[in-house]
C-alpha positions in Angstrom: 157.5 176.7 148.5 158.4 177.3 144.9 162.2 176.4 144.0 161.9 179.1 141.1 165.3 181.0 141.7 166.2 184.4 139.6 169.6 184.0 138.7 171.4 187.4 138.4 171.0 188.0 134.8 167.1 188.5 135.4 168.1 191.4 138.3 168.2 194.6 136.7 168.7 197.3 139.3 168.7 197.6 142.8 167.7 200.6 144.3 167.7 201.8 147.5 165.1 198.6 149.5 164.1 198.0 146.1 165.3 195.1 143.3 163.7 195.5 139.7 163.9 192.1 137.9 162.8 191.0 134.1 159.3 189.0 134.6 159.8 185.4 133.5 157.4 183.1 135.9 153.8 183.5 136.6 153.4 185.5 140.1 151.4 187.5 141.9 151.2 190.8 143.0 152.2 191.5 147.1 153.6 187.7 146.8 156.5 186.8 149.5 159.9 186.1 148.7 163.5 185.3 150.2 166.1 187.4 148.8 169.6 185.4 149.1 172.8 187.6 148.6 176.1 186.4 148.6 176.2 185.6 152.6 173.3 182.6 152.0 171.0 183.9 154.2 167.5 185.1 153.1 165.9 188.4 153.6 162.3 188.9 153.4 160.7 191.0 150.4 157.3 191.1 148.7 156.5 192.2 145.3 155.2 195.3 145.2 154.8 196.0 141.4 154.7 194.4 138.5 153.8 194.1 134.4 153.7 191.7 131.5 158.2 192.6 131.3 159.3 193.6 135.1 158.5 193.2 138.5 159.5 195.1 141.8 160.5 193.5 144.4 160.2 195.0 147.9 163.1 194.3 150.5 162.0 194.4 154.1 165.9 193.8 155.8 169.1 195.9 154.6 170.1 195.5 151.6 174.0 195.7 152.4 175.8 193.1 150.5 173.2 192.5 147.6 174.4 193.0 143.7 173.2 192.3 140.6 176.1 190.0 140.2 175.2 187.6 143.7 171.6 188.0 144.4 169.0 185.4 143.6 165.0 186.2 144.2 163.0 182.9 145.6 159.3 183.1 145.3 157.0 181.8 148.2 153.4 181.5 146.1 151.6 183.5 148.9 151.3 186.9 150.3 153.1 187.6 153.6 151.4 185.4 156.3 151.9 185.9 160.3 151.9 182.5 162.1 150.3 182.7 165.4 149.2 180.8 168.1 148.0 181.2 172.0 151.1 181.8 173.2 151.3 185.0 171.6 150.7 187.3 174.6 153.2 189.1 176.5 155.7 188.1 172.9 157.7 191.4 171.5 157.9 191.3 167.7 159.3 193.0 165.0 157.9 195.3 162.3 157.4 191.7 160.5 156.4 189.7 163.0 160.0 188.3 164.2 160.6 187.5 168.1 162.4 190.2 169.3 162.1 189.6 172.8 164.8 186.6 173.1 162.8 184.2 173.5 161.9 181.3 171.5 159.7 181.5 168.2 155.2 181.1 169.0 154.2 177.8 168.6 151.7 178.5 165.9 148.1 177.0 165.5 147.2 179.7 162.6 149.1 181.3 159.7 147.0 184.6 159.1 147.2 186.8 155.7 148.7 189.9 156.8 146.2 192.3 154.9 143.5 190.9 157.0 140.5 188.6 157.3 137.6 188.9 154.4 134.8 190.2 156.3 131.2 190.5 154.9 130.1 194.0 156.2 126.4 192.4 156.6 128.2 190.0 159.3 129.5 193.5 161.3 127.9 194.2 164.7 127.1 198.0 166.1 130.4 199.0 168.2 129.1 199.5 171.8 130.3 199.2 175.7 132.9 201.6 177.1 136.6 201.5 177.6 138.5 203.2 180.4 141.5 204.6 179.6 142.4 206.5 183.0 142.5 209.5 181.1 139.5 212.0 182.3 139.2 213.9 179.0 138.5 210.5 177.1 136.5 208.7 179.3 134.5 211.7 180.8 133.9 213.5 177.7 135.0 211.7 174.4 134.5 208.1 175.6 136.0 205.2 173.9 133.3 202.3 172.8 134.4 198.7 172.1 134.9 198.1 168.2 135.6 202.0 167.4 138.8 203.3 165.7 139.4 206.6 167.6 142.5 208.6 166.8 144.5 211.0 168.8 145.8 213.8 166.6 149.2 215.2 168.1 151.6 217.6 167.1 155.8 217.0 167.1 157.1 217.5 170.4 154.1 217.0 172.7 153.9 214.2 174.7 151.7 211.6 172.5 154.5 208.7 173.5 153.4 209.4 177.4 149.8 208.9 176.6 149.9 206.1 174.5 152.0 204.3 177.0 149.4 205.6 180.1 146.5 204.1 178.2 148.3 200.9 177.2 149.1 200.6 181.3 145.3 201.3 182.4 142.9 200.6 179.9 140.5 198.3 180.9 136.8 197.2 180.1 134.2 197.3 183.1 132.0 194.3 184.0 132.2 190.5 183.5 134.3 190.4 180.3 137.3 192.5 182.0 139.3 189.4 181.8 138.9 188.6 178.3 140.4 192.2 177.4 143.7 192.4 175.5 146.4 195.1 174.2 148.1 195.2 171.3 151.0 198.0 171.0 152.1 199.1 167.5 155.6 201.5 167.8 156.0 202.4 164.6 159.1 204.0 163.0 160.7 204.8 166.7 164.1 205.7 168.1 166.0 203.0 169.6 165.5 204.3 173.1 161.7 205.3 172.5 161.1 201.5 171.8 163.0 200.5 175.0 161.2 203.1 177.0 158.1 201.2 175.9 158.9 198.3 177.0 160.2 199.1 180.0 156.8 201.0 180.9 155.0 197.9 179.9 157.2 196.0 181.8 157.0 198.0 184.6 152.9 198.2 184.7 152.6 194.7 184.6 150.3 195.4 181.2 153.1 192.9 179.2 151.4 190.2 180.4 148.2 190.9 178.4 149.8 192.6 175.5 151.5 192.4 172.4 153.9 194.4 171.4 155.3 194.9 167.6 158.8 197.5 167.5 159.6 199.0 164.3 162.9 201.2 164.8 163.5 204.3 163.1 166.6 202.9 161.6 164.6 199.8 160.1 163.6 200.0 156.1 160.7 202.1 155.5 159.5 199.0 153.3 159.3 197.3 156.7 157.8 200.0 157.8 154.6 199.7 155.6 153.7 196.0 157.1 154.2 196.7 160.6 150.5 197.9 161.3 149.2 195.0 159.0 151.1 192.3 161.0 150.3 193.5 164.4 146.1 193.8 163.1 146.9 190.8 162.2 147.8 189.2 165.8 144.6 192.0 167.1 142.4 189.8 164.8 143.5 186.3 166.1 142.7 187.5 169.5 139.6 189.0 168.9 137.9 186.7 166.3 139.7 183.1 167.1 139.6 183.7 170.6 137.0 185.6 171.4 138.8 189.0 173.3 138.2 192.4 173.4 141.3 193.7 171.8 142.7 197.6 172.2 145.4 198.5 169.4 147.3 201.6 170.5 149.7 202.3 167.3 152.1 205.5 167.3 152.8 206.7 165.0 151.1 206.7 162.1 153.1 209.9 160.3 155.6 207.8 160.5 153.7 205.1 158.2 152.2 207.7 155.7 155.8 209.0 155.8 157.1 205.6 154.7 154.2 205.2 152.2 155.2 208.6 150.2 158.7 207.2 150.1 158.2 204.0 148.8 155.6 205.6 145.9 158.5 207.9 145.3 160.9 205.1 144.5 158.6 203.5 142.4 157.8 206.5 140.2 154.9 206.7 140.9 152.8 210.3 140.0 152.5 212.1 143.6 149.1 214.0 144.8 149.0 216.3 147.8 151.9 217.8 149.8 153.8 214.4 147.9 151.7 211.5 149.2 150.7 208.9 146.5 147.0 209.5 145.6 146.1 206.2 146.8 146.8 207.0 150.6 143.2 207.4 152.0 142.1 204.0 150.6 145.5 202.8 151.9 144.2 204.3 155.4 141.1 203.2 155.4 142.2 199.5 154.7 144.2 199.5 158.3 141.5 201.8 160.1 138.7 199.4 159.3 139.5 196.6 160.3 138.3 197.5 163.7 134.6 196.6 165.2 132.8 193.5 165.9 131.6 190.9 164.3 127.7 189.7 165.3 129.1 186.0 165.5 131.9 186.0 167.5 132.3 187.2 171.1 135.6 189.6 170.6 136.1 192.6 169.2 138.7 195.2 168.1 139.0 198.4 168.9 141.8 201.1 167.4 143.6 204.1 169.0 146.2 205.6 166.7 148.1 208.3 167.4 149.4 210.8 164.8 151.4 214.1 164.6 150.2 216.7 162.4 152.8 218.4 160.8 153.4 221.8 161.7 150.3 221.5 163.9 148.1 221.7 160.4 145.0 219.6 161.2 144.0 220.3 157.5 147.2 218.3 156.5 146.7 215.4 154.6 147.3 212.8 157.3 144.7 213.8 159.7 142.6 215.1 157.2 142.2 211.8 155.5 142.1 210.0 159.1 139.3 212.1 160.0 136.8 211.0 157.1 137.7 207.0 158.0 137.2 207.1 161.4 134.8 207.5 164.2 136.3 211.2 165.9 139.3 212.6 166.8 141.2 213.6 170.4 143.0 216.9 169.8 146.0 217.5 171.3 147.2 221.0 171.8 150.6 223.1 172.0 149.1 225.7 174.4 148.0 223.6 177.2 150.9 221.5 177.4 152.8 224.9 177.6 151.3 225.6 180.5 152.4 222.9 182.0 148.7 221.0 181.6 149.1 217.0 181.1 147.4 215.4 179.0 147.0 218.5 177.3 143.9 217.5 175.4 141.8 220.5 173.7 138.6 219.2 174.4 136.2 221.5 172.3 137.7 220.0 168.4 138.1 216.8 170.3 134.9 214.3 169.5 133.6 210.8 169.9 131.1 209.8 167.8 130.5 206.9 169.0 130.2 208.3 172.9 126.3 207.9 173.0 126.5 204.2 172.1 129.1 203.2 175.0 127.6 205.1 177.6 125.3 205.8 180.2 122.4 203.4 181.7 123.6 199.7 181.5 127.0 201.0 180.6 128.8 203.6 182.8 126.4 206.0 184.9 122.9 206.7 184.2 124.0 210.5 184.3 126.9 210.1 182.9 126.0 211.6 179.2 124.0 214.5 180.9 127.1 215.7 182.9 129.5 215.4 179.8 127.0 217.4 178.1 126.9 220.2 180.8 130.7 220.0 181.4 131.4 220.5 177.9 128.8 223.5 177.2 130.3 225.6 180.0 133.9 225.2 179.3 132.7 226.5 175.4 130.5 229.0 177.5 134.3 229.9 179.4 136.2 230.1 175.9 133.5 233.2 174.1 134.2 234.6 177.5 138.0 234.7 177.4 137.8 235.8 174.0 135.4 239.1 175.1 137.5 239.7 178.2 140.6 240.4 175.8 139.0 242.9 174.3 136.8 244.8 177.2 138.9 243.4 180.5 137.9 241.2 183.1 136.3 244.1 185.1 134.0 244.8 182.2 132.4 241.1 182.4 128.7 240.8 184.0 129.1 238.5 187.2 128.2 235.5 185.5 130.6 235.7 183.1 133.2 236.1 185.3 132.7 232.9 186.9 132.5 231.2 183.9 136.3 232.6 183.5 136.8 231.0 186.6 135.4 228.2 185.7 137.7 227.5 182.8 140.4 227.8 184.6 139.4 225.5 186.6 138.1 223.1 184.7 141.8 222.8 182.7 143.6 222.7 186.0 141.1 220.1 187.9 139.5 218.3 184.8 142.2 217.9 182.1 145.3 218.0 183.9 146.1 215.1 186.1 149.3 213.7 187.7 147.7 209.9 187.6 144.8 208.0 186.0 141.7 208.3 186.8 138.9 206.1 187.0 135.6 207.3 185.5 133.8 207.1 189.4 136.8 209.7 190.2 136.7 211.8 187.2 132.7 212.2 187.2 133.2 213.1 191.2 135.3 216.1 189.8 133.5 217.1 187.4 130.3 217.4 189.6 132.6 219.5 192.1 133.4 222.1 189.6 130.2 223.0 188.3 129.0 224.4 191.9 131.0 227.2 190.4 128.3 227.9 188.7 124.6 229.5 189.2 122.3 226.8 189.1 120.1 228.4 186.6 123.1 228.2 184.1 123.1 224.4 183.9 120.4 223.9 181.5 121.6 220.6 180.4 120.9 219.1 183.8 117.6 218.0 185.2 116.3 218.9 188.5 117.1 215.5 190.2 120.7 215.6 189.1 121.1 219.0 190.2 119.9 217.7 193.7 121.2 214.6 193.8 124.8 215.3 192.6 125.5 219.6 193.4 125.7 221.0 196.7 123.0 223.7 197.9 
């Protein structure tokens, strides 16, 4: 560690979680340092700008206490590192990577770079293999495939936290490598009692064991704020490429973090672009987002989930806008099903996998599997036309047909998406094959023959 220490003549200003200082040694940009204040005791910071005259140094802890007259800047030589080791599982961490959980500190084998490992994207391997989340509208119809990044877009209020925490309990992979699978949970920017509700549901699932779990309270800086994704990746990547799991990172929520970003770019002047995020925020994304997938020389892999609320329910908004174009589909969350009292209440037709066709089916999940999804998903668009036409001519105007298909979608949201407890993809396929004998058999065109007689009643 470098014993370079600023005396307070080189601090200009302190603002807010930031310090400006004159320049006067050789560092580097995103470098670690201890802040010391009058108390002794060092708070963690990185420097987050800097030119040939000042730098900015980014504090990560409160700043109560520091002035220009008592506070001293130590420089580290190196960008914020994460020390980990095997011992890391069923650990609770900061937004920095600090025990949290009372017990004692990881007895580390690896000190990690916190903006991740450099990966040669000849060396990447095609995502593939299915996840089960317990969640029928996922796994049935927008499955998850290991190595994707697959976001859930939310709006405020609905009940995102419930989700994430049901999928952290119950995902699983199927086959032989179901014990090599692994969870990392990523709160970021939560109340105080959110983050204890997470941990009690962990707790309480038995999923702790197998999981690791990084806490950023709402109250926390916003600086901190920014790292918390990039430290818990961090801890996904040691699991999945040192050794060798399948790692699922669940992180909620990521308006929070964007939030964050646009105030830190605000305090450092910097020129804003849309709606007041910097313009740098899609490559900023994109660096967190990609470093999911797998890697054609190592046996892991790591596969993303975040969750996000769209504000004021705009999906053209910035934040999932951007989010969209990085990753590999979306899961749509909407207001009007969740009125109805409809949990989860996904809105399956904007939802989308992308990825769905490489993750299932034969060798996978069910040889029929995509057919059904397919079928399912055609007659429930089929149902929406037809709710939109009966508003205007009545339900007694509608041919036969199409009043079964109104049927059909009511149906299919009360016996399909809503459900009181997970489901496993055996259960949910079973109801989805009972719902379409609501149907005339010439109106599933996306079926063959055999399936029709092996799977629908006559």
């Amino acid at each position: 560690m470098r014993g370079n220490l600023y005396s307070s003549g080189n601090i200009t200003r302190i603002d807010g979680p930031l310090i400006f200082l004159k320049r006067s040694v050789n560092v580097g940009l995103n470098e670690a340092v201890a802040v010391i204040g009058r108390d002794g005791q060092p708070r963690t910071g990185r420097i987050a700008a800097l030119d040939e005259e000042y730098m900015t140094v980014e504090v990560l802890e409160s700043t109560e206490g520091l002035s220009l007259s008592n506070t001293r800047v130590r420089f580290t030589g190196r960008t914020p590192h994460f020390d980990v080791g095997p011992g890391i599982l069923g650990r609770i961490f900061d937004g920095i990577g600090r025990v949290r959980d009372g017990g004692p500190p990881i007895p580390a084998e690896h000190s990690l770079r916190i903006d991740g490992m450099a990966i040669n994207p000849a060396a990447r391997g095609k995502p593939s293999d299915f996840i089960e989340t317990g969640i029928t509208t996922i796994d049935l119809m927008n499955s998850l495939v290991r190595g994707q990044k697959l976001p859930i877009f939310s709006g405020g209020g609905l009940p995102h936290d419930r989700i994430a925490v049901q999928i952290a309990g119950r995902a699983r992979l199927r086959g032989q490598e179901a014990g090599d699978f692994a969870l990392v949970f990523v709160g970021i920017g939560v109340p105080h009692h959110t983050a204890e509700s997470f941990r009690q549901a962990m707790e309480n699932s038995g999923a702790l064991e197998h999981t690791v779990m990084f806490l950023n309270h709402a109250s926390e800086s916003s600086t901190q704020r920014l790292l918390t994704p990039r430290f818990a990746l961090t801890a996904a990547e040691y699991l999945a490429f040192v050794e060798g799991r399948h790692v699922l990172v669940v992180m909620t929520d990521m308006t929070n973090y964007c939030e964050a970003l646009r105030e830190v770019s605000a305090s450092h002047g910097e020129i804003p672009s849309r709606k007041g995020y910097p313009g740098y925020m899609y490559s900023d994304l994109a660096a967190l987002y990609e470093r999911a997938g797998t890697l054609r020389d190592h046996s892991g892999s790591l596969t993303q989930l975040p969750i996000l609320t769209m504000p004021s329910d705009d999906i053209s908004h910035p934040i999932p806008d951007l989010t969209g174009y990085i990753t590999e589909g979306q899961i749509v969350l909407d207001r009007g099903l969740d009125r109805k009292g409809i949990y989860p209440p996904v809105q399956v037709l904007p939802s989308l996998s992308r990825l769905m066709k490489d993750g299932t089916g034969e060798g996978y999940t069910d040889p029929d599997h995509p057919a059904l999804a397919s079928q399912i998903y055609a007659a429930y668009a089929r149902a929406a036309q037809v709710r939109v036409l009966a508003s205007v001519v009545g339900e007694e105007g509608l041919p036969a047909v199409d009043r079964q298909y109104l049927a059909f979608g009511d149906a299919f949201e009360t016996a399909i998406i809503h459900q009181e407890d997970s489901r496993t993809l055996e259960e949910s396929m079973a109801a989805a094959w009972r719902l379409l004998n609501m149907l005339p058999r010439d109106e599933l065109s996306r079926l063959s023959d055999a399936q029709v007689e092996k799977h629908l009643t006559a």
